[in-house]
VMD Tcl script that draws the C-alpha trace (Angstrom):
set ca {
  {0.00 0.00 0.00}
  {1.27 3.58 -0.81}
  {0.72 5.79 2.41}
  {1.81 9.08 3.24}
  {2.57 10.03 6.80}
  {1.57 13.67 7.68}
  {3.60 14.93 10.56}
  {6.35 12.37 10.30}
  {8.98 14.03 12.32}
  {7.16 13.50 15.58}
  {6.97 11.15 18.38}
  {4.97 8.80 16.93}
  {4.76 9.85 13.34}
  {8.46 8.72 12.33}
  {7.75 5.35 14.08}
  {5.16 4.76 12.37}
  {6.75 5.40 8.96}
  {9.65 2.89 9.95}
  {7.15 0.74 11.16}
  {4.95 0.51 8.03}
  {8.23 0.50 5.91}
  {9.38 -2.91 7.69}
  {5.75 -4.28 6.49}
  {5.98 -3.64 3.12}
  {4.72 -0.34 2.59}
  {5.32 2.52 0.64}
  {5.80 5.45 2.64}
  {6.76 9.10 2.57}
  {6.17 11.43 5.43}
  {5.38 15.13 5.51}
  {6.36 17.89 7.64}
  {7.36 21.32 8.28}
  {9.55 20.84 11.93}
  {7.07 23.78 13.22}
  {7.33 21.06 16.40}
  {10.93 21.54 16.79}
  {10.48 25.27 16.46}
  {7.96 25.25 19.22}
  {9.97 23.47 21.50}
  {12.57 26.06 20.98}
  {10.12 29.35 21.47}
  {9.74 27.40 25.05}
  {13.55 26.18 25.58}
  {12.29 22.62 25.96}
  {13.94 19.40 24.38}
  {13.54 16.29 24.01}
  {15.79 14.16 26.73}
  {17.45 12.07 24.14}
  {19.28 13.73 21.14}
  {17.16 13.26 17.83}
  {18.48 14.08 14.29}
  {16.81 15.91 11.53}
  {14.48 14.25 9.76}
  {16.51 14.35 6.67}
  {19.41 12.46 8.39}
  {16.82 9.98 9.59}
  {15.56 9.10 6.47}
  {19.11 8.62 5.56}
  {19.87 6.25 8.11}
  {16.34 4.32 7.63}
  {17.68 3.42 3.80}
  {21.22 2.92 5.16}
  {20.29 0.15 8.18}
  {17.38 -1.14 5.64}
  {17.83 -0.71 2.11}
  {14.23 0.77 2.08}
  {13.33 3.96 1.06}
  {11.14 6.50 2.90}
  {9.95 9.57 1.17}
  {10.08 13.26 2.39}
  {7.91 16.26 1.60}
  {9.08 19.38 3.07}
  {6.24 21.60 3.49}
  {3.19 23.20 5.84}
  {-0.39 21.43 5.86}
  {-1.83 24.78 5.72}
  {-0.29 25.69 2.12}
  {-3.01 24.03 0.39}
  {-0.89 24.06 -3.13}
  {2.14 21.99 -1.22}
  {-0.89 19.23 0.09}
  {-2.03 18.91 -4.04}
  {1.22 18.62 -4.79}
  {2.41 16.03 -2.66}
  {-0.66 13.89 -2.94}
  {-0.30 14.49 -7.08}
  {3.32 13.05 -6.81}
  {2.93 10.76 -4.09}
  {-0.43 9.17 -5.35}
  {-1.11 8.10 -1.86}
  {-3.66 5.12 -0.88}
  {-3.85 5.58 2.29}
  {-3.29 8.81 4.51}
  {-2.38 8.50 8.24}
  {-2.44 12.26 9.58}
  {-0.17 13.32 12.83}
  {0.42 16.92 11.67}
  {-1.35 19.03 14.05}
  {0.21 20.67 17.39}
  {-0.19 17.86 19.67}
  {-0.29 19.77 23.07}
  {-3.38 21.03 25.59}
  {-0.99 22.94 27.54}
  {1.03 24.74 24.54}
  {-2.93 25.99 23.27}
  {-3.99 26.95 26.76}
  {-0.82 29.12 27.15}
  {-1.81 32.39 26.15}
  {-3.90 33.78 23.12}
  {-1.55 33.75 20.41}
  {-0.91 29.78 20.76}
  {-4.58 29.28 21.39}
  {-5.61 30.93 18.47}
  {-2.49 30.02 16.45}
  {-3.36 26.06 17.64}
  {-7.39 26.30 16.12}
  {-5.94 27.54 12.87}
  {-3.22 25.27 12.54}
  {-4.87 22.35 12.97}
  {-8.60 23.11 11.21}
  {-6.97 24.39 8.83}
  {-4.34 21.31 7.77}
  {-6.80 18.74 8.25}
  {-9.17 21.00 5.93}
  {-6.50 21.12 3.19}
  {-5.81 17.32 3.42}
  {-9.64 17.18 2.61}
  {-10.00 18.99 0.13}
  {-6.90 18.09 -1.22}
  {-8.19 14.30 -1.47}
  {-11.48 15.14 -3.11}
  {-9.18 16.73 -5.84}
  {-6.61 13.87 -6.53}
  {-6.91 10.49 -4.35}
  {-10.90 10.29 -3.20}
  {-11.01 6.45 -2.77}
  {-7.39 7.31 -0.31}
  {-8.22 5.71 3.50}
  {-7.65 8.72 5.82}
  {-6.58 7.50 8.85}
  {-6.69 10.58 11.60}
  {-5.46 10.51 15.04}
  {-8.08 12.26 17.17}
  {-7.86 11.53 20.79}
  {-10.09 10.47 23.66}
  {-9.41 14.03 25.62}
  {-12.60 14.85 22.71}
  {-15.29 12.71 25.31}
  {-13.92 14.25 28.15}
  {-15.12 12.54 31.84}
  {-19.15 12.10 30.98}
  {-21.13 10.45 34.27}
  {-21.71 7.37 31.66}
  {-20.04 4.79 29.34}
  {-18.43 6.26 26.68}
  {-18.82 4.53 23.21}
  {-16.63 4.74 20.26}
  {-17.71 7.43 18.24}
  {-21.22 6.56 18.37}
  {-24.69 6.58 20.66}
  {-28.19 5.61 20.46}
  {-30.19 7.62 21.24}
  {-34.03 7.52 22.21}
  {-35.97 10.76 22.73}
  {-39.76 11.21 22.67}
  {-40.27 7.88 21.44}
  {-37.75 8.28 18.73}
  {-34.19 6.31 17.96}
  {-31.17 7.89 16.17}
  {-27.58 6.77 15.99}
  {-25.78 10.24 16.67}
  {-21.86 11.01 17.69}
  {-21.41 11.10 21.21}
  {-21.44 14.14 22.70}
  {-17.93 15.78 23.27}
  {-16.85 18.01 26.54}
  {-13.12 18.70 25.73}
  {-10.98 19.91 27.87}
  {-9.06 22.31 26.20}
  {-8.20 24.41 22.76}
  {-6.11 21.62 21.87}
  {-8.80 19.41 22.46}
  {-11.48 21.27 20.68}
  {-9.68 21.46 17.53}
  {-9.59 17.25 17.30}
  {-13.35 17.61 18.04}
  {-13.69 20.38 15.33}
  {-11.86 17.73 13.10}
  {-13.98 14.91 13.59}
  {-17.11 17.11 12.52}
  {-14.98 18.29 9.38}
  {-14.00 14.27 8.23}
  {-17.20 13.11 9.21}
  {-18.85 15.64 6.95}
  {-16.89 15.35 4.07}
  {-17.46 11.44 4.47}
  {-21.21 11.88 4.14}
  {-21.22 14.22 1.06}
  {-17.62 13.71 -0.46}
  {-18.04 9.97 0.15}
  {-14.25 9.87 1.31}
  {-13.74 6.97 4.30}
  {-11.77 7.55 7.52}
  {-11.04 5.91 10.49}
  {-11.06 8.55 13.39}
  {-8.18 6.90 16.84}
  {-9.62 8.18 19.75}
  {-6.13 8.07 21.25}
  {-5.36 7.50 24.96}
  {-1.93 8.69 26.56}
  {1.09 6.80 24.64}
  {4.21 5.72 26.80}
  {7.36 4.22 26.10}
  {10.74 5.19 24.07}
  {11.43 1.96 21.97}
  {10.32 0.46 18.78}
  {12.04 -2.60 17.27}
  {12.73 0.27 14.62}
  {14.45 2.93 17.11}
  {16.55 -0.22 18.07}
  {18.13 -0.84 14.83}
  {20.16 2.24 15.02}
  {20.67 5.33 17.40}
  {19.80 7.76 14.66}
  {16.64 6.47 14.25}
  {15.83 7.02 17.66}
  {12.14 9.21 18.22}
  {11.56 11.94 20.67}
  {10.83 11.73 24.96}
  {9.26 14.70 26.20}
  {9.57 15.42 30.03}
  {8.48 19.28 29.88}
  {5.52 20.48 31.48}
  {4.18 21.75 27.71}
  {5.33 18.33 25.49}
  {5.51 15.76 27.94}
  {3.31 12.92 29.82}
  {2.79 12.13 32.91}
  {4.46 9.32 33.43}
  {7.44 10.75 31.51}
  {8.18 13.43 33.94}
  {7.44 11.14 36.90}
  {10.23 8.77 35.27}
  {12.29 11.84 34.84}
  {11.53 13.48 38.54}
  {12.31 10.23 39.94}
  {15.74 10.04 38.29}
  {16.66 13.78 39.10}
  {15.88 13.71 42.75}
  {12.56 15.81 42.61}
  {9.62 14.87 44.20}
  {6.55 13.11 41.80}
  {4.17 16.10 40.74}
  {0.74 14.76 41.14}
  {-1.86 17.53 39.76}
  {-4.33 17.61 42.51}
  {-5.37 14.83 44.40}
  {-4.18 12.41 41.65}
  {-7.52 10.69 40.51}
  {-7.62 11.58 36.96}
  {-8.67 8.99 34.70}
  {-7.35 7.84 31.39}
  {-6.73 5.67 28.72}
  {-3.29 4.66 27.95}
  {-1.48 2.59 25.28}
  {2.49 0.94 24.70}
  {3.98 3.15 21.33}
  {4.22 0.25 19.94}
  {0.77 -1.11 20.46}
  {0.46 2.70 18.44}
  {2.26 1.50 15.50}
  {-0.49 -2.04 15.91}
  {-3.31 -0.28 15.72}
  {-2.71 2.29 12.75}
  {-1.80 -0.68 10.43}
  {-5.15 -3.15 11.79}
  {-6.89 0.51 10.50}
  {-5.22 0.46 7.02}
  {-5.23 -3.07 6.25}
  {-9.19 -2.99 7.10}
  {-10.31 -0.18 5.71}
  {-13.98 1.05 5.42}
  {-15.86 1.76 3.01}
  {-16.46 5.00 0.32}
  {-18.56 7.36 2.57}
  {-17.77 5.81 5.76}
  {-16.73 7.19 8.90}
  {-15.65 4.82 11.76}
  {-14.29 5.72 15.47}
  {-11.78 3.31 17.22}
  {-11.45 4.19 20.77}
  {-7.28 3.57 21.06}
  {-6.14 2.52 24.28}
  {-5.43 -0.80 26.25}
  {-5.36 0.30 29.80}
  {-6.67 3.12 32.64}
  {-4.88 4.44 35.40}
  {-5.20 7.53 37.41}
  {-2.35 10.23 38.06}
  {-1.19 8.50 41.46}
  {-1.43 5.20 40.31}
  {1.36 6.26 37.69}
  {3.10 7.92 40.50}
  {3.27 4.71 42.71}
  {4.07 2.69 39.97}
  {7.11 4.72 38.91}
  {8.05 5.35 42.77}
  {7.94 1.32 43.70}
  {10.19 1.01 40.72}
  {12.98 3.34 40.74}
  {13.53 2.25 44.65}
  {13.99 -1.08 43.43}
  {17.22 0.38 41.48}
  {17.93 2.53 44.16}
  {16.69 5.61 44.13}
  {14.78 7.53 46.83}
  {11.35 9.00 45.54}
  {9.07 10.95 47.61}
  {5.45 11.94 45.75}
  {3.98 15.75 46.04}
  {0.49 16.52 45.44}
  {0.68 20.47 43.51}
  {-2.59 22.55 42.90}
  {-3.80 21.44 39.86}
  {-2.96 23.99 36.81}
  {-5.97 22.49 35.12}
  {-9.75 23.02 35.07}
  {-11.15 19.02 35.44}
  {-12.46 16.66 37.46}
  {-10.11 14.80 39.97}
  {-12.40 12.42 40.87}
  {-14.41 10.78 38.47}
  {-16.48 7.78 36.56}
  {-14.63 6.55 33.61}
  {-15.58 3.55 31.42}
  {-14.52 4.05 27.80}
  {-15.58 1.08 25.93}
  {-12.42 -0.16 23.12}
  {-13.55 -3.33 21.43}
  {-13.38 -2.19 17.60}
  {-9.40 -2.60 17.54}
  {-9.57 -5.85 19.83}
  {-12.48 -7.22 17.17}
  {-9.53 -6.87 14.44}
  {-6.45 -8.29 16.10}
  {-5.28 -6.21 18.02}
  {-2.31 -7.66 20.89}
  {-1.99 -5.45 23.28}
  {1.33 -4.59 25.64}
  {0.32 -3.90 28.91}
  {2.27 -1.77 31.20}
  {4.18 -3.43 33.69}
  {6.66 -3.18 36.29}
  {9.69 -4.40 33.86}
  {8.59 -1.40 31.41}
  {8.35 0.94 34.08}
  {12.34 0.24 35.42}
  {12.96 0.20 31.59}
  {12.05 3.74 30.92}
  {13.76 4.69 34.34}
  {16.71 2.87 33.11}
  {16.80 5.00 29.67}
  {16.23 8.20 31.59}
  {19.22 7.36 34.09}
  {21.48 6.71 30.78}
  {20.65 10.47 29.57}
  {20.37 12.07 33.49}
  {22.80 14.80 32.21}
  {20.93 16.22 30.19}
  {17.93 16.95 32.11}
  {16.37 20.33 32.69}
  {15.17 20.53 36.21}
  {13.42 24.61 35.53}
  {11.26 22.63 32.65}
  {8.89 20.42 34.48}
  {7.12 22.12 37.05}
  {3.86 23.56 35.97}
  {3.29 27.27 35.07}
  {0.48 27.34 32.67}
  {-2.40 27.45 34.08}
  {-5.78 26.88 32.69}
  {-7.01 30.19 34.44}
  {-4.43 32.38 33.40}
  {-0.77 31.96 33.18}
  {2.72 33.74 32.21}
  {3.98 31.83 28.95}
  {6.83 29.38 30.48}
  {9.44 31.13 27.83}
  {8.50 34.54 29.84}
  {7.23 36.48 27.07}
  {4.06 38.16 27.39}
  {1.87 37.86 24.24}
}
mol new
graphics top color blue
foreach p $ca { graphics top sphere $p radius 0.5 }
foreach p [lrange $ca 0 end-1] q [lrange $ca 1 end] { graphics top cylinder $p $q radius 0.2 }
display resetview
């Protein structure tokens, strides 16, 4: 299958192209490194070194023999998106290029409203771009299951019926994101599921819970293939900066009381589920949800976990509950069902105690590098200096 990778510089985008390389794909990956700039505006890095994208692509045909394709260019410059479709002739899209982060668009209102163009207006461009020159293309979109937010009932995968006044519908389930980040991956799914219905284009939407872990089998065939591990307060998870805090000597930062709720999935279970999408695709007009995740844990249950492990290599962790910088419920049902992915194949890693030392183990290997002033939270959904210092 020909498939083109939008955002292929990131986290899980480059993966993913090395990944679908290995199966027998044809790839080639888009992007415009605005990720690399942004981390730069903040003075945040990755804790790992990563190469260009260029010099990864390099590498990939140098370890493999395979070829990955690059496209330099901006989702937004809707000429660049026809272009790269016309030469690429792709049969399959899988789109990462948006900015990725709920803090970075809660920051102040330049990022906000720089973060609703950005993204709208990419994913609007891809499209359009595929009515024009690949309309039977599978788009495969990461959205992310931030769009449900914490609703008092089961959450279904895309999808509820409905009975009101006597009357049944099947009608997306309602959405209560929980920030501008958020909003623009529900904005999204209205966009693709629109131009499904009257475009007849097909998607697969992957409601996307929290991905953890540093290694691929691909990252492991070479150190410059290596993808990014964010620790930051702006780019990074939860249980990255725990891994991190625990390595540094600073206490766990536990937002609150620590009983946030979410999904959360091994990278490499990631790179699984993309490809069970593509190889089953649906049909012209269709537009399918797949709640992505394999596990739930709260905030402090990721904080004990990574606590119980790094003593067991010897380090002394203490755990800190902080005011949470964000406006959500701390305490709270969750049940998202995930059975579409399962139904196809899907083999999930869990998280474990092994993985857990694993990543502390990594982080330990690169402890010199760490930037203690990055990690503590200072935006605030109410109102917060940018963490660079600049006032916008």
């Amino acid at each position: 299958m020909r498939i083109l990778v939008l955002g292929g510089d990131g986290y899980l985008g480059w993966p993913t192209a090395m990944y679908l390389s290995t199966h027998g794909h044809v790839v080639g990956v888009i992007d415009n490194f605005a990720k690399r700039r942004w981390e730069m505006e903040l003075n945040v890095e990755p804790l790992m070194p990563i190469r260009t994208l260029h010099d990864r692509v390099k590498a990939w045909h140098e370890v493999t023999g395979q070829k990955i394709e690059l496209f330099v260019g901006d989702l937004r410059n809707y000429e660049l998106v026809l272009q790269a479709f016309e030469a690429f002739k792709p049969e399959a899209i899988v789109h990462y290029g948006e900015q990725p982060s709920a803090p970075y668009s809660m920051i102040d209102h330049s990022r906000a409203v720089f973060t609703q163009m950005n993204n709208l207006a990419g994913t609007l461009n891809v499209l359009w771009a595929m009515r024009e020159r690949c309309p039977a293309a599978h788009l495969v979109k990461l959205g992310t299951m931030g769009e449900y937010g914490t609703p008092n009932i089961d959450i279904e995968e895309g999808f509820i019926e409905i009975e009101y006044k006597g009357r049944k519908d099947v009608l997306p389930f309602p959405k209560q994101p929980g920030s501008f980040y958020h909003l623009t991956k529900v904005h999204d799914s209205h966009n693709i599921l629109f131009a499904c219905r009257v475009w007849k284009l097909r998607s697969t939407d992957l409601n996307q819970g929290v991905v953890y872990g540093i290694e691929t089998d691909e990252t492991l065939l070479d150190d410059r293939l290596a993808t990014s591990f964010h620790y930051d307060e702006v780019f990074g998870t939860a249980l990255n900066r725990f891994c991190v805090q625990a390595v540094a000597g600073i206490p766990l930062t536990v937002y609150g009381r620590g009983g946030q709720t979410r999904g959360f999935l091994n990278i490499r279970d990631t790179l699984q589920c993309v490809e069970l999408a593509l190889v089953n695709p649906p049909q012209a007009g269709e537009y399918r949800v797949f709640n992505q995740f394999t596990e739930t844990f709260n905030v402090l249950q990721l904080a004990e976990m990574v606590k119980a492990q790094s003593e067991k290599l010897g380090f002394k962790v203490e755990i800190n509950h902080l005011k949470n910088p964000r406006v959500e419920a701390e305490q709270h049902y969750y049940n998202p069902i995930h059975r579409k992915l399962s139904d196809l194949g899907l083999q999930p890693r869990l998280l474990s105690d092994e993985l857990v030392q694993s990543m502390v183990k990594r982080v330990q290997d690169h402890a010199a590098r760490v930037k203690r002033d990055i990690i503590l939270p200072r935006v605030t959904w109410e109102g917060s200096k940018p963490p660079d210092g600049s006032e916008r």
